[in-house]
C-alpha positions, 0 to 999 in steps of 0.5 A: 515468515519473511515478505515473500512467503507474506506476499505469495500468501496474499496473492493466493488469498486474493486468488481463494476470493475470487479477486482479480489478481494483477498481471505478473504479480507472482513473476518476482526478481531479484533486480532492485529499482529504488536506487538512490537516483529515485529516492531523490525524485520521490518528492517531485514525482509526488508533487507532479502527480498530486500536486502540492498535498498538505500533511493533512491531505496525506492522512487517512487517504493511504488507498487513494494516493497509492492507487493514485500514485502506481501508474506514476511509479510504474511510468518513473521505475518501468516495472508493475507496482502492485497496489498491496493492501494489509497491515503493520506488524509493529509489534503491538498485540493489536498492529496498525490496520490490522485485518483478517480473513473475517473483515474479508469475507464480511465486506465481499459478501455485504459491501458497505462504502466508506467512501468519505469515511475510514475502513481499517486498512492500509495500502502501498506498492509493492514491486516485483523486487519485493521493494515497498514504497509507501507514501503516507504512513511516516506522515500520518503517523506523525500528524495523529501522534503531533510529532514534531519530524515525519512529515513528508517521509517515504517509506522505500526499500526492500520489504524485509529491510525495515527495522521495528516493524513489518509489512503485511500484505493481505490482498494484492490489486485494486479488486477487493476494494471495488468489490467491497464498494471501496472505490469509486472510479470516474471514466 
């Protein structure tokens, strides 16, 4: 099953739960925006929105930064970044971050905050071309494992390019995470 079919599963999913689905997240289109010109701005638009990260910073806080980083991506690509939360199909029996619909239900119907701790998910963007951009992975990875490169790496292309592993979309937009009492937002 290709990204797309992945993405309009989610999308559906976050419809059956009652979740607020974001604006034009089922309009998708063939125009791609991570051109080249991009990918070379990610370290400064980074660096504009967060300001100078330590690796560190980076691992473990995959929601906050990409709920972070959406509106900036959304201003530099003039297009929707659809906060995505899911999994990574790595080809492990277990996965990275790997939920279902049980881990679903049990945090709508009895949140618990992990604000300050770890839930076992991960989030990125995603655009309406069904490009990725995902910030954090590379660099966790390398931290957690003491790998000597990946530090600072961003993921970004489209969903089905990547080779070895496979992004798993399982709830579209930022609603879940408020529901489950997995953000906090300041006014």
């Amino acid at each position: 099953m290709g990204y797309r079919d992945e993405w309009q599963d989610a999308v559906e999913r976050t419809k059956r739960y009652g979740l607020n689905l974001p604006e034009d997240a089922t309009q998708l289109h063939q125009q791609k925006y991570l051109t080249n010109e991009v990918h070379d701005r990610f370290p400064y638009v980074v660096r504009d929105a967060f300001g100078n990260l330590e690796y560190e910073d980076i691992v473990a806080q995959c929601m906050s930064i990409h709920y972070r980083l959406a509106p900036v991506m959304e201003d530099l690509l003039k297009c929707p970044a659809f906060f995505t939360i899911g999994w990574i199909d790595d080809g492990s029996e277990r996965g990275m971050f790997r939920f279902g619909e049980e881990f679903i239900q049990e945090h709508l119907a009895a949140p618990k905050s992990t604000i300050g701790g770890q839930a076992n998910l991960h989030a990125w963007l995603t655009l309406p071309s069904l490009e990725i951009i995902d910030i954090s992975l590379v660099t966790t990875i390398a931290v957690l494992q003491k790998l000597d490169k990946g530090h600072g790496g961003v993921l970004a292309g489209p969903a089905d390019d990547f080779k070895g592993f496979a992004y798993k979309p399982m709830l579209v937009g930022t609603d879940f995470l408020r529901k489950a009492s997995m953000l906090w937002e300041f006014n």
